[in-house]
PAZAPA-4460 file (N, C-alpha, C; in steps of 0.05 Angstrom, whole numbers, plus 32768, in hexadecimal, padded with zeros to 4 digits):
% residues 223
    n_x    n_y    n_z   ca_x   ca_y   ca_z    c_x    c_y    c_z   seq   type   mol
   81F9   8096   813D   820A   80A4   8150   821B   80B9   8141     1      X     A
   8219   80CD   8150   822F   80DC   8142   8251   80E5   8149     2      X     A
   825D   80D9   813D   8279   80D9   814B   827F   80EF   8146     3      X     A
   8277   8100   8138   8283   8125   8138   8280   8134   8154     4      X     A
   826B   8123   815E   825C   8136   817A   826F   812B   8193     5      X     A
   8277   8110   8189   8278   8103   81A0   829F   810D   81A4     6      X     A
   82A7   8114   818A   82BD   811A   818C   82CA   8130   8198     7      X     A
   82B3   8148   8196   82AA   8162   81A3   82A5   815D   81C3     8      X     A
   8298   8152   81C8   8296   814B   81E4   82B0   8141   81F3     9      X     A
   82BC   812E   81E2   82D5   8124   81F3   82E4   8137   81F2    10      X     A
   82E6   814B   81DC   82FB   815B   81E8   82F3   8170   81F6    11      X     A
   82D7   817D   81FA   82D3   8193   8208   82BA   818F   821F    12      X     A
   82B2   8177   821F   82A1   8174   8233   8283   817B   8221    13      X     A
   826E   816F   8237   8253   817F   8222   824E   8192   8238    14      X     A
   823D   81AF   8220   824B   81CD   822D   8227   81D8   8239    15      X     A
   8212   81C1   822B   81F9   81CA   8226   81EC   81B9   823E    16      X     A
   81DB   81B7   8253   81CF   81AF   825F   81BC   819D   8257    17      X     A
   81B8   8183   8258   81A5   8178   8251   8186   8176   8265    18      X     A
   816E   8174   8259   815A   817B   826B   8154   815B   826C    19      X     A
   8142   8153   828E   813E   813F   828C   8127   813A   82A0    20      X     A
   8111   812A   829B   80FD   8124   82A8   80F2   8107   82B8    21      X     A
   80E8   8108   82C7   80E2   80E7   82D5   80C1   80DD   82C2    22      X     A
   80CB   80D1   82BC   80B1   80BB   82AC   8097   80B2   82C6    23      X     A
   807C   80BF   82BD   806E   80B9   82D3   8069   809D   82DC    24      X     A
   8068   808B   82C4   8062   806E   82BF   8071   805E   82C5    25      X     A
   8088   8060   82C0   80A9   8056   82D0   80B7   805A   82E0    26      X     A
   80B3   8076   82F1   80C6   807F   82FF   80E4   807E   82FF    27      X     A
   80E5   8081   82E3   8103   8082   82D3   8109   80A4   82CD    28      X     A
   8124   80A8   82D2   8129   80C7   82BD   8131   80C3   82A9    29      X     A
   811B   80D6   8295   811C   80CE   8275   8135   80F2   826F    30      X     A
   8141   80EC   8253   814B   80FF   8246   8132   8107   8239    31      X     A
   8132   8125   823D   8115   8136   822E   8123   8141   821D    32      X     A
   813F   8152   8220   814C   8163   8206   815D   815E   8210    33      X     A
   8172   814B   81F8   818B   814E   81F9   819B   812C   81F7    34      X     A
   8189   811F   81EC   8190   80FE   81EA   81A8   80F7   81D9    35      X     A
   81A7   8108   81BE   81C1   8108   81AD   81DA   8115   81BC    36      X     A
   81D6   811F   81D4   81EF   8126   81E4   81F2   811D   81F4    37      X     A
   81E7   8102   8201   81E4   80F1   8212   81FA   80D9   8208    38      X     A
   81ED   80D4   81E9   81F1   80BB   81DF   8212   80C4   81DF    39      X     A
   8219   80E2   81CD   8232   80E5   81C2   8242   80E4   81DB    40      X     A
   823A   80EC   81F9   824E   80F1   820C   8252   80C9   8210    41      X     A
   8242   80BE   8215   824B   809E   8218   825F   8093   8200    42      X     A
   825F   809A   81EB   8265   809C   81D9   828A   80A1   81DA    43      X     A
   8289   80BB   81EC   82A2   80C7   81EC   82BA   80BB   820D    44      X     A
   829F   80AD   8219   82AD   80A1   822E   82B5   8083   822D    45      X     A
   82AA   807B   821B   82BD   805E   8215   82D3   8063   820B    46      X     A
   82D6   8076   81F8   82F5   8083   81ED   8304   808B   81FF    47      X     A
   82F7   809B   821F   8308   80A0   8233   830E   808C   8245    48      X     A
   8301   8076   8249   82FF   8062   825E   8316   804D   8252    49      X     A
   8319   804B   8235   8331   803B   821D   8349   804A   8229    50      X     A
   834B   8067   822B   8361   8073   822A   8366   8075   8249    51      X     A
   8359   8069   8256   835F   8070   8276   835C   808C   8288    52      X     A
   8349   80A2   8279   8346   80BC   8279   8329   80BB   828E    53      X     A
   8326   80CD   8299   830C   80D5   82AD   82F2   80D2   829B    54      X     A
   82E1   80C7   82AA   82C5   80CD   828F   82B7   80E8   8299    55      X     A
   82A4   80EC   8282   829F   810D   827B   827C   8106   8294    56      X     A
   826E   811F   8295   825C   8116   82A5   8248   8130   8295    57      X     A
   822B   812C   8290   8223   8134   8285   8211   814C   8293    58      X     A
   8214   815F   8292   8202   8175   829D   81E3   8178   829C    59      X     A
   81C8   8179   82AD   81BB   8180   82A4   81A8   8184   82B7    60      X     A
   8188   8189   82B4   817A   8197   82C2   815F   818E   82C1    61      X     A
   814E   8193   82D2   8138   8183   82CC   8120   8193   82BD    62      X     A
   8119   818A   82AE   8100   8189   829B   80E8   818D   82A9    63      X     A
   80DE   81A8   82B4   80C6   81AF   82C3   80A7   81B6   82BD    64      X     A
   80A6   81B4   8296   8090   81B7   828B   8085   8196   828A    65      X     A
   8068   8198   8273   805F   8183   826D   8066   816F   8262    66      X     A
   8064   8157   8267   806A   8142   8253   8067   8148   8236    67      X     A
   8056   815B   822C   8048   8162   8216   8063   8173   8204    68      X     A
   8068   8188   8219   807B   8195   8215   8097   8189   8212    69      X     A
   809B   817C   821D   80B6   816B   8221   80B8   815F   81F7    70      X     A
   80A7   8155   81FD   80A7   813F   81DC   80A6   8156   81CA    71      X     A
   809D   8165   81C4   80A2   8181   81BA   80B9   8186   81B5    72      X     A
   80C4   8181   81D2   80DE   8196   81CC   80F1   8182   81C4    73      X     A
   80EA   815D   81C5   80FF   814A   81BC   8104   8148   81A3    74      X     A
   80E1   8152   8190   80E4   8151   8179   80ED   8164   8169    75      X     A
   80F0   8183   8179   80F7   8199   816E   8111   8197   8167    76      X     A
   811E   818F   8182   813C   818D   817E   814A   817C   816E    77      X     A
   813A   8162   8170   8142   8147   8150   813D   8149   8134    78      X     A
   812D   815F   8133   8118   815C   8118   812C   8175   810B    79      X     A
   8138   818E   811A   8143   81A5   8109   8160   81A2   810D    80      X     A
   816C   8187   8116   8186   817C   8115   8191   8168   8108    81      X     A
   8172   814F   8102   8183   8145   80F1   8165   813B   80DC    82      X     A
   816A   812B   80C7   814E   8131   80B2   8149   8112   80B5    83      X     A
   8129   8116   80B6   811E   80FC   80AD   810C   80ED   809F    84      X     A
   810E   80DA   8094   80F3   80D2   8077   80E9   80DB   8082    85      X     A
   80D9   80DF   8065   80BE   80EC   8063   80AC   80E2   807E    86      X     A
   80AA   80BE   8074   808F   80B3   8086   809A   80BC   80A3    87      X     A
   80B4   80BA   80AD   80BB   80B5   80C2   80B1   80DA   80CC    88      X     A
   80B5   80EA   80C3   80A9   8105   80CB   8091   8107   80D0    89      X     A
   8084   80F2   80BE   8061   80F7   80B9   8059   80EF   80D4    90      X     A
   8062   80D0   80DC   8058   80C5   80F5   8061   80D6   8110    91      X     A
   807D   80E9   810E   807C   80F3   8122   806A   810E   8123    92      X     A
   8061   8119   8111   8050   8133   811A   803C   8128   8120    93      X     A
   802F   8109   810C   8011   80F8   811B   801B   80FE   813C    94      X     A
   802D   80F6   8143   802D   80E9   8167   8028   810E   8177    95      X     A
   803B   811F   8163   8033   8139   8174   8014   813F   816B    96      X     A
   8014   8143   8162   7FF1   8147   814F   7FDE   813A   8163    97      X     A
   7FDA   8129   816F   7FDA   8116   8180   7FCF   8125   81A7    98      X     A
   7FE5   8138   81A3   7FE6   813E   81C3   7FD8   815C   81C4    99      X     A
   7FCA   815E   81A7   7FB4   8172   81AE   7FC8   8197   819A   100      X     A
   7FDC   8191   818C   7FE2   81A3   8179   7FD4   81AF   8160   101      X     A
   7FDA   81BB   8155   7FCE   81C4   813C   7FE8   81C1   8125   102      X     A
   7FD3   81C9   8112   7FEF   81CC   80F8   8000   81DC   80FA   103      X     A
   7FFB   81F3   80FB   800C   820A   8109   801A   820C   8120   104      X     A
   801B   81FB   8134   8029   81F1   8148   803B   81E7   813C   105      X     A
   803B   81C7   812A   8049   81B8   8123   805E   81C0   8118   106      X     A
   8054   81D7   80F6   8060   81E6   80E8   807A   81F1   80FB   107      X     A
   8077   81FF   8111   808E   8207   8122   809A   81FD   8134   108      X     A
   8092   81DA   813D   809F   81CD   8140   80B5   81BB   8139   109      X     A
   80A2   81C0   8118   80BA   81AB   8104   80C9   81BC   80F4   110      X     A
   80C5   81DC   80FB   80DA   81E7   80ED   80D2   81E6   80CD   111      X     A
   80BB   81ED   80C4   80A7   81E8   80A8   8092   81FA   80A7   112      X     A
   8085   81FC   8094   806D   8209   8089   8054   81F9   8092   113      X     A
   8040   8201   8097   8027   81F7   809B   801D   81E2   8086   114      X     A
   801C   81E9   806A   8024   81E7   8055   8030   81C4   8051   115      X     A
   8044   81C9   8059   8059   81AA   8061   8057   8199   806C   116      X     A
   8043   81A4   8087   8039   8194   80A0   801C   817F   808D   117      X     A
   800E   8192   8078   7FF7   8181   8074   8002   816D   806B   118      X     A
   8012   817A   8051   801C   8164   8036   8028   814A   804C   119      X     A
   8030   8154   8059   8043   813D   806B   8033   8123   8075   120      X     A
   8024   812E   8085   8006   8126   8095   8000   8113   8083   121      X     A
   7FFB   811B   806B   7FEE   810F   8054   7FF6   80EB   804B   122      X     A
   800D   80E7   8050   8020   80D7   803F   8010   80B1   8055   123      X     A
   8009   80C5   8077   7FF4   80B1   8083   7FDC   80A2   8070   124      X     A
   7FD8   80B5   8063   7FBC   80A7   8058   7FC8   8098   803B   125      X     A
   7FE4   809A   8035   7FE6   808F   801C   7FE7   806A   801D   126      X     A
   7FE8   8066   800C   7FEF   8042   8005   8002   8039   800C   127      X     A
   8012   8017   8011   8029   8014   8010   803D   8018   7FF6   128      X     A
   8034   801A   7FDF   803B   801B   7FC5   8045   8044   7FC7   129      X     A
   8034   8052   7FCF   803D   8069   7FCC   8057   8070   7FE7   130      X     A
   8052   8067   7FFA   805E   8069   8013   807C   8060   800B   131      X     A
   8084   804B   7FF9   8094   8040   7FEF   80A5   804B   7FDC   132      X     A
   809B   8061   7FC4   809A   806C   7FB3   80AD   8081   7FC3   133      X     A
   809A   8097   7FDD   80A4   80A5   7FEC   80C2   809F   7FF0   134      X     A
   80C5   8088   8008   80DA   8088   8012   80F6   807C   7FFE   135      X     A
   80ED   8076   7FE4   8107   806E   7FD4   810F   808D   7FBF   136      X     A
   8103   80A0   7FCE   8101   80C0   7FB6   80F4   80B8   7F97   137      X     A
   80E5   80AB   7F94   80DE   80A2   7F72   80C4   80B7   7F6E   138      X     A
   80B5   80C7   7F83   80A4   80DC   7F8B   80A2   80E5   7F99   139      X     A
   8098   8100   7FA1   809C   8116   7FB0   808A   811B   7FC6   140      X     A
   808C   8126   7FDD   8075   8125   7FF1   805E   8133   7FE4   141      X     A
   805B   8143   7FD3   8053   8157   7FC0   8039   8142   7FB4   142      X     A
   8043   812C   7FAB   8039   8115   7F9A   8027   810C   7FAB   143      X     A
   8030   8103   7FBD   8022   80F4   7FCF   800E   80FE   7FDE   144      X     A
   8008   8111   7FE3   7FF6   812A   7FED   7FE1   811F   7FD6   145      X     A
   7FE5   8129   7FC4   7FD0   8129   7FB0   7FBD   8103   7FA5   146      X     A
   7FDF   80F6   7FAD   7FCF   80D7   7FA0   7FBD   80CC   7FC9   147      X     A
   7FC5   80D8   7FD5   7FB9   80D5   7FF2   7F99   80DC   7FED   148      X     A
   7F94   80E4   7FD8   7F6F   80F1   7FD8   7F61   80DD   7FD0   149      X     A
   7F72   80CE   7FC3   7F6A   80B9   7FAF   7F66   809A   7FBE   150      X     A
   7F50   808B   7FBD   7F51   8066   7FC2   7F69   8063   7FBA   151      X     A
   7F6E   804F   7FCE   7F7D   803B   7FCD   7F83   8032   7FAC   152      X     A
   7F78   8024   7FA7   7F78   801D   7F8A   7F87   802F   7F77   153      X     A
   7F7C   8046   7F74   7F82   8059   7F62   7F9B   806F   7F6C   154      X     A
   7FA3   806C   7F81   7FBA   806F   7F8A   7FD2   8064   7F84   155      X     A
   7FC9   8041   7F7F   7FE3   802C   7F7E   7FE6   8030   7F5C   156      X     A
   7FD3   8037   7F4E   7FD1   803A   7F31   7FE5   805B   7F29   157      X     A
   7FDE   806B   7F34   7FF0   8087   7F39   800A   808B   7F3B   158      X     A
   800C   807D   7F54   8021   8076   7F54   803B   8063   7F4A   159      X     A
   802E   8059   7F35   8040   8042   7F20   804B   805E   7F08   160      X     A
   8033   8065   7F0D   8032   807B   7EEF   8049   8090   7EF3   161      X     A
   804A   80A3   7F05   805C   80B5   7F14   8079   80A9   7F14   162      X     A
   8078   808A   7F24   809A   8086   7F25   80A1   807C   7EFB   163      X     A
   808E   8074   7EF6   8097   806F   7EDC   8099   808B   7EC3   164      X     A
   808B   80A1   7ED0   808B   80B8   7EC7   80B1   80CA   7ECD   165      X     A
   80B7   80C5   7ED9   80D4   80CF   7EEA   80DE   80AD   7EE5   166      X     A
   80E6   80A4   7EDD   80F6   8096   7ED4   8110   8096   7ED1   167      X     A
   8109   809B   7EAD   8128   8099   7EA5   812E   80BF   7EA8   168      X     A
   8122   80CC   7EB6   812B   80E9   7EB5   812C   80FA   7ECE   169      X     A
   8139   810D   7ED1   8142   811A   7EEF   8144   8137   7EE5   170      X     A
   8142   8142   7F01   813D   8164   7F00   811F   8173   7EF6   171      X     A
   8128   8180   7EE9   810A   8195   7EE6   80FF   8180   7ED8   172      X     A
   810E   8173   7EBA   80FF   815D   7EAB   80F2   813F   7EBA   173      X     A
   80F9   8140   7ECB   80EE   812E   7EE1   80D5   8132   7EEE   174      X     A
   80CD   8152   7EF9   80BD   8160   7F0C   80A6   8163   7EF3   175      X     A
   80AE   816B   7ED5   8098   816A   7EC6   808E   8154   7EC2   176      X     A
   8096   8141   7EBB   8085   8131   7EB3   807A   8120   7EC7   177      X     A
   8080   811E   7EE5   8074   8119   7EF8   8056   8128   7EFA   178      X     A
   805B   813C   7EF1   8045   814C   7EF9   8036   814D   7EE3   179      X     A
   8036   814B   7ED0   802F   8142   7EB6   8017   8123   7EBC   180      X     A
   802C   810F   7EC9   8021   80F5   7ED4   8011   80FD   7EE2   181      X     A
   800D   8110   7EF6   7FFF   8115   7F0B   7FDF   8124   7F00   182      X     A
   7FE2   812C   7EE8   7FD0   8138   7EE6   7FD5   815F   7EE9   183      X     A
   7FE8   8168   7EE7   7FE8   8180   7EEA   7FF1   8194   7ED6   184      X     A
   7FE7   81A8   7ECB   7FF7   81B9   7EC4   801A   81BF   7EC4   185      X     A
   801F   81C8   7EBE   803F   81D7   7EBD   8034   81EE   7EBC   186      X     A
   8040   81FF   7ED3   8041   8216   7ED1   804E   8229   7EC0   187      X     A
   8039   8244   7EBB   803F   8250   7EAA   8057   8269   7EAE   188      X     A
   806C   826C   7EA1   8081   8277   7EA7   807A   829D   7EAB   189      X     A
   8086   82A4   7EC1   8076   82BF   7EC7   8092   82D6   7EC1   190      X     A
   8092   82EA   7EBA   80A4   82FC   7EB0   80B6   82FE   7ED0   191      X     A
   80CF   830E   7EC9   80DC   8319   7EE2   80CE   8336   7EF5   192      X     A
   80C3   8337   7EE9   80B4   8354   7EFC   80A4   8344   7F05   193      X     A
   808B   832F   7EF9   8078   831B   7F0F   8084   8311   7F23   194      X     A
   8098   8309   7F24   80A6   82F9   7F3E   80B0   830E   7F4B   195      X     A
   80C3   8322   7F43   80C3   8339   7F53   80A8   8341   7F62   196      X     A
   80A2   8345   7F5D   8085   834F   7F6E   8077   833C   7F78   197      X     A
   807D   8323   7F77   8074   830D   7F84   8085   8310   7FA4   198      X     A
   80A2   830D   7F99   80B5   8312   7FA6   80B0   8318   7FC1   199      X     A
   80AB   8337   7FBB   80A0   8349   7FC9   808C   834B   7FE5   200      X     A
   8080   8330   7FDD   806B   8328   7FED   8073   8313   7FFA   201      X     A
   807D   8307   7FF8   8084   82EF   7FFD   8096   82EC   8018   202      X     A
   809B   82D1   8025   80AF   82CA   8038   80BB   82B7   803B   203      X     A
   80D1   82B0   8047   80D3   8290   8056   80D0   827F   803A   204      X     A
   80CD   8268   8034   80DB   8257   801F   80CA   8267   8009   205      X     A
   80B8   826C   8004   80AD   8277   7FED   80B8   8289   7FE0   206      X     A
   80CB   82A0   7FEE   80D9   82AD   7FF1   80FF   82A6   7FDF   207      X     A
   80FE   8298   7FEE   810F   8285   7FEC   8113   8278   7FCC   208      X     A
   80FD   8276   7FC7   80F8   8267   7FAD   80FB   8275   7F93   209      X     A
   80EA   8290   7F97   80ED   82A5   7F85   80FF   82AD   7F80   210      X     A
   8115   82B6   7F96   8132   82BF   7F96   8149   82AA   7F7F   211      X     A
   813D   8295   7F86   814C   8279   7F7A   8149   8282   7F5C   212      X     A
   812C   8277   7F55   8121   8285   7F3D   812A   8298   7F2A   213      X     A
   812C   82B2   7F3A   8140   82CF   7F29   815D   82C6   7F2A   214      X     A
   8162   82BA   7F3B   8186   82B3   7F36   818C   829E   7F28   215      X     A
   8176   8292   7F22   8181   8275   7F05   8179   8287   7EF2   216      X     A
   815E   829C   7EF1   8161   82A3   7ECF   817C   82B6   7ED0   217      X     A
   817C   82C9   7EDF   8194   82DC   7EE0   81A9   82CA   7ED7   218      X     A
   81AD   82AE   7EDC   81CF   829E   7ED0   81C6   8297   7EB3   219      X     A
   81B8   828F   7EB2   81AB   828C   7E8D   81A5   829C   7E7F   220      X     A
   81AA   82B9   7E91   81A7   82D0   7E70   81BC   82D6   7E71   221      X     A
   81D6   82C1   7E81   81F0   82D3   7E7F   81F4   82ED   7E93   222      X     A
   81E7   82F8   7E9F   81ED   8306   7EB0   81E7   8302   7ECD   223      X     A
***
């Protein structure tokens, strides 16, 4: 629950309409967008009903697209407001993935790269041993993508190797020798005019990355 929202509401009312639809199977009205402002306004009326104050009443409208669309828009609005494990992301793009989407759909549903949507996808096919690994941060969705190709067996073996590889170490010295464990290269360090011109091409987190990149060496040469 979030008492920041709910504290907002008691004092100004909720200002946003919530959308809402009848369940064909129940003949109940479900919240389609807008459940965390549901919960916060109940939330803010026990504090008014304590204090002897009017309760708040929630605004909203009905939800005239597909069921399809509706869950779309429940997960759009939960997924780019508040964050969630890995697995717990994975199983919700399975359920949209599900109602006939693509990667590229997902990608701009979850507010991500296409890219993110596979690796993500991926963590389904992993082991309980890696899934485990995942959700305590001891490896990276990154990891798991790759030990996901692999049996069972040789997965649960991988994965001993990796958390014991990042151990006793954190940060970049962490990311190498994970990847080291993993079987990969370290990349080879590219001059400032290569990334400039990478730069160049580039967008959106990749973008993002490079920029990062020139402004840590820019603080390490002192300027």
């Amino acid at each position: 629950m979030n008492a920041d929202l709910a504290r907002n509401i008691d004092f100004q009312g909720v200002l946003q309409p919530i959308s809402v639809m009848k369940n064909t199977e129940t003949g109940e009205t479900e919240v389609a967008v807008g459940r965390q402002r549901v919960k916060a306004a109940r939330l803010a009326n026990e504090w008014r009903r304590a204090r002897g104050e009017p309760l708040l009443q929630v605004p909203g409208q009905v939800h005239r697209g597909e069921r399809r669309t509706a869950l779309t828009a429940i997960i759009s609005e939960n997924e780019l407001r508040e964050a969630d494990t890995p697995l717990g992301r994975a199983e919700k793009m399975r359920r949209v993935m599900a109602f006939g989407y693509s990667e590229a759909e997902l990608a701009t549903i979850f507010g991500c790269s296409a890219a993110t949507v596979r690796a993500t996808l991926a963590l389904l096919e992993c082991c309980a041993d890696v899934r485990k690994a995942i959700e305590s941060a001891r490896i990276n969705v990154t990891h798991a993508r790759h030990l996901s190709k692999l049996p069972p067996a040789q997965q649960r073996e991988k994965v001993r190797e990796l958390v014991a590889a990042g151990a006793n170490v954190a940060g970049h010295a962490r990311a190498r020798a994970q990847r080291e464990a993993l079987g990969e290269r370290t990349p080879k360090m590219r001059s400032r005019k290569e990334i400039l011109k990478e730069l160049g091409a580039s967008s959106g987190e990749r973008a993002e990355a490079l920029r990062w990149v020139l402004q840590t060496a820019k603080q390490e040469d002192g300027g």
